[in-house]
C-alpha positions as CSV (number, residue, x, y, z in Angstrom):
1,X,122.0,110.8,90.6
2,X,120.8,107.5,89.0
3,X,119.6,107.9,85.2
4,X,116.1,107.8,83.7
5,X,116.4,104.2,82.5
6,X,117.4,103.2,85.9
7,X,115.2,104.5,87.9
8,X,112.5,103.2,85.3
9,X,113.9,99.8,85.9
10,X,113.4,100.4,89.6
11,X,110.2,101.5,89.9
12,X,109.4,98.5,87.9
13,X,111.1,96.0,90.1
14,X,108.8,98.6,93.2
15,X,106.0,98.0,91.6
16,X,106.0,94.2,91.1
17,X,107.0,94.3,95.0
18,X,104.7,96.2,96.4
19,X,101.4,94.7,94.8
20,X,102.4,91.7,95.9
21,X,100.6,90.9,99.2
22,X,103.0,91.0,102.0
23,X,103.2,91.9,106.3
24,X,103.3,95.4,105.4
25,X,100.4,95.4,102.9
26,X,98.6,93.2,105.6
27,X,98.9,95.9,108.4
28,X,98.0,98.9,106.4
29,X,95.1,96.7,105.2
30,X,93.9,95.7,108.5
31,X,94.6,98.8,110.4
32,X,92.5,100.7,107.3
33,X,89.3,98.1,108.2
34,X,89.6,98.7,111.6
35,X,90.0,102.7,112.1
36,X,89.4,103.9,108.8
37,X,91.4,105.6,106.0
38,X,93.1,108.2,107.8
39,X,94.9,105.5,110.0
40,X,95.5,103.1,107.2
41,X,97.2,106.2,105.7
42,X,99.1,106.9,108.9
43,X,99.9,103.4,109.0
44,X,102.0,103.4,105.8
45,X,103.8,106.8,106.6
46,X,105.2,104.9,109.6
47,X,106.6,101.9,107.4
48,X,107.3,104.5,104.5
49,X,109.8,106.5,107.3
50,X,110.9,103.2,108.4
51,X,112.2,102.8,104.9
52,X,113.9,105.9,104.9
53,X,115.8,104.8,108.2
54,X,116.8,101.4,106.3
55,X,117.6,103.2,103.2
56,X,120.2,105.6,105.2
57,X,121.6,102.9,107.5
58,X,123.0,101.0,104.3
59,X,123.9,103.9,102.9
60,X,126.4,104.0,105.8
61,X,127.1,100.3,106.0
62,X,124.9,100.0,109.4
63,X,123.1,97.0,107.4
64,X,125.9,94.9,106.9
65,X,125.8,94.3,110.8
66,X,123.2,92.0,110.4
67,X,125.5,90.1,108.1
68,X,128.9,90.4,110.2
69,X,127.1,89.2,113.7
70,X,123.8,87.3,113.8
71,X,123.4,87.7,117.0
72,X,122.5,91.4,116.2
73,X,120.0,90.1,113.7
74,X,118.2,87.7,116.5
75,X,118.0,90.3,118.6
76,X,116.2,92.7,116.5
77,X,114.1,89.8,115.2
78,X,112.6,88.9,118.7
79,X,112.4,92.5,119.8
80,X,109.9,92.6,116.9
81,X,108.1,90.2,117.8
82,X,107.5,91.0,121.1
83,X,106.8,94.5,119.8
84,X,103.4,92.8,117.5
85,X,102.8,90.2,119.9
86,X,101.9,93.0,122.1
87,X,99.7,94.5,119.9
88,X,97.9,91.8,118.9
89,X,97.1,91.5,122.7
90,X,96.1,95.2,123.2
91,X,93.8,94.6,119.9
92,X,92.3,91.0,121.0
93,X,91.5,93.1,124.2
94,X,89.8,96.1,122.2
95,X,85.9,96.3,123.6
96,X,84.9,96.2,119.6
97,X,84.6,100.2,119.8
98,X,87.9,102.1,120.2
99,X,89.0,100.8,117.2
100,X,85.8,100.9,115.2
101,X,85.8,103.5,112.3
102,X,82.5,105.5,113.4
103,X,82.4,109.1,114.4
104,X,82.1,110.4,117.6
105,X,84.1,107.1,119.3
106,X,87.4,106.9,120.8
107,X,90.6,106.5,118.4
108,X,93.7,105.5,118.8
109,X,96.0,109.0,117.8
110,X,97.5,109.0,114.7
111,X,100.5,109.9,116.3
112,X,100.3,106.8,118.0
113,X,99.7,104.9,114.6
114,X,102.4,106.2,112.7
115,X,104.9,105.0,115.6
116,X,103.5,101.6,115.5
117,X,104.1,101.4,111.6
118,X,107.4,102.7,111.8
119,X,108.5,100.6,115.0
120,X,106.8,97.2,113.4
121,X,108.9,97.8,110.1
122,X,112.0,99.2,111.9
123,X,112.2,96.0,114.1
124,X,112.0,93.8,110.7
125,X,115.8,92.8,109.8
126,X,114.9,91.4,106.8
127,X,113.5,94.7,105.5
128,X,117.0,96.2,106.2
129,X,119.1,93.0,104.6
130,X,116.0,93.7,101.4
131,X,117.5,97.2,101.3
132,X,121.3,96.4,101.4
133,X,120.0,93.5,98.8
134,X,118.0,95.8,96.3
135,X,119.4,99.2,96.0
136,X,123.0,98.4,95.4
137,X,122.0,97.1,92.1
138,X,121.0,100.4,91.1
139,X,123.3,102.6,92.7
140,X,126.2,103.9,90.5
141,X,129.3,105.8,92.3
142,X,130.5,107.5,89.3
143,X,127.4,109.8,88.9
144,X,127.5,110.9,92.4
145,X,126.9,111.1,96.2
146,X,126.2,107.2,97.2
147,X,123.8,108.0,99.9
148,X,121.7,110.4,98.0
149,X,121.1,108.0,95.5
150,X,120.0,105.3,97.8
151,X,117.6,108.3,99.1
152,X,116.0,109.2,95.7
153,X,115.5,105.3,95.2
154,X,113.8,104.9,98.8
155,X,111.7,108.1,97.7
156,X,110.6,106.1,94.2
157,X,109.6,102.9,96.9
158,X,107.7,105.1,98.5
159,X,106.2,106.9,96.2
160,X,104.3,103.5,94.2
161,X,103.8,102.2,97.3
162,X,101.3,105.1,98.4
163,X,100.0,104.6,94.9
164,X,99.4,100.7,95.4
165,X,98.8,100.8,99.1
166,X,96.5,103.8,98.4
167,X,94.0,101.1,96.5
168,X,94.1,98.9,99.6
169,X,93.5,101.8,102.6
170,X,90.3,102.9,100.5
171,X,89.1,99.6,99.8
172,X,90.0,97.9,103.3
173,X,88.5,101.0,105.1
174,X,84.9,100.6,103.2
175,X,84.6,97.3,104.3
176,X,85.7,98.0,107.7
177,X,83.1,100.7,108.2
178,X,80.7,97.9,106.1
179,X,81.3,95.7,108.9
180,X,81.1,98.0,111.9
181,X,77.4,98.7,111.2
182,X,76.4,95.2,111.7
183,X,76.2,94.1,115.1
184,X,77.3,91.0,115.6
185,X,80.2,91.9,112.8
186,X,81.4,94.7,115.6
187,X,84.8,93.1,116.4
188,X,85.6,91.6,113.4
189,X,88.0,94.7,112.5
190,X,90.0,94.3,115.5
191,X,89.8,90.5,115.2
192,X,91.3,91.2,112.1
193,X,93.8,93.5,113.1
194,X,95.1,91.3,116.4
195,X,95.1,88.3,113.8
196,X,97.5,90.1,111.5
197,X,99.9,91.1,114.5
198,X,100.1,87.6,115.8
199,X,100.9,86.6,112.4
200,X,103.4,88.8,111.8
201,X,105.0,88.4,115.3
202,X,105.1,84.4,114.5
203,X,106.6,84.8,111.2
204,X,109.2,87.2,112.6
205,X,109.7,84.9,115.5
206,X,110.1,81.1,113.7
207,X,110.7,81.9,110.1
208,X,112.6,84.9,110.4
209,X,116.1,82.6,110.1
210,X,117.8,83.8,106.9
């Protein structure tokens, strides 16, 4: 298992990672705003699980397909971004009240969350070539299993980015519920939300090229 120092190391290069405003940070945020903490929070255990499934795939070299055949890597790429594109439609089309973070109205599931967080970051290549990039650096062979040390290190990820995307969920989700008590503020959550998806299905789509 990696030592103390290294793993210190790490979760210095995690932290300096994950506050730094990115897609995923984006989604929890505007998902947070626009259904509240409890989705914001199911949000990131979707991308946090997604890391796990990047984490084992290059601990068994299923990474490194990207690098051997681009055409893989273009595949998954658009599939991604057909995958938010859709979203952002579905939440362009929200009626300014299924996604609003008041009691008593309709929500999406949280089942239903978590599988969009894990699908949007599982259909990211360039989260799976930022694994195979990163982790190596701190994996050792000589103080054990390979893979299980690629799992504690996706575990430390994780781990400060609950802590760091824990700030954003509560913040995001008081202004969200800020905003859904003025009328003609209503929509702006989903607005939000649809305007993040597009982005993110845009920047997989033309400026996903490695």
């Amino acid at each position: 298992m990696p030592d103390l120092s290294t793993l210190g190391l790490f979760a210095i290069a995690c932290l300096a990672l994950t506050a730094t405003p990115g897609p995923d940070m984006l989604l929890i945020a505007s998902r947070s705003a626009s259904q509240g903490r409890a989705s914001g929070l199911a949000t990131y255990a979707g991308i946090a699980a997604g890391t796990y499934c990047h984490a084992l795939a290059a601990a068994f070299g299923l990474s490194q397909l990207f690098l051997a055949a681009p055409i893989a890597y273009d595949i998954v790429r658009y599939a991604g971004a057909a995958y938010l594109a859709y979203l952002a439609w579905k939440a362009f089309r929200s009626d300014g009240t299924s996604l609003a973070p008041v009691a008593g109205l309709p929500r999406y599931s949280r089942a239903r969350i978590f599988r969009q967080g894990l699908l949007t970051n599982l259909l990211n290549p360039k989260m799976a070539l930022f694994v195979l990039a990163l982790f190596p650096q701190f994996v050792h062979p000589e103080t054990g299993s390979v893979a299980g040390q690629i799992l504690m290190l996706a575990t430390v990820l994780n781990l400060i980015g609950l802590l760091v995307n824990g700030l954003v969920i509560l913040t995001a989700s008081r202004i969200g519920a800020a905003l859904s008590r003025r009328t003609r503020f209503r929509r702006a959550p989903q607005i939000l939300l649809g305007t993040v998806f597009a982005g993110l299905a845009a920047r997989l789509a033309f400026g996903g090229q490695r």
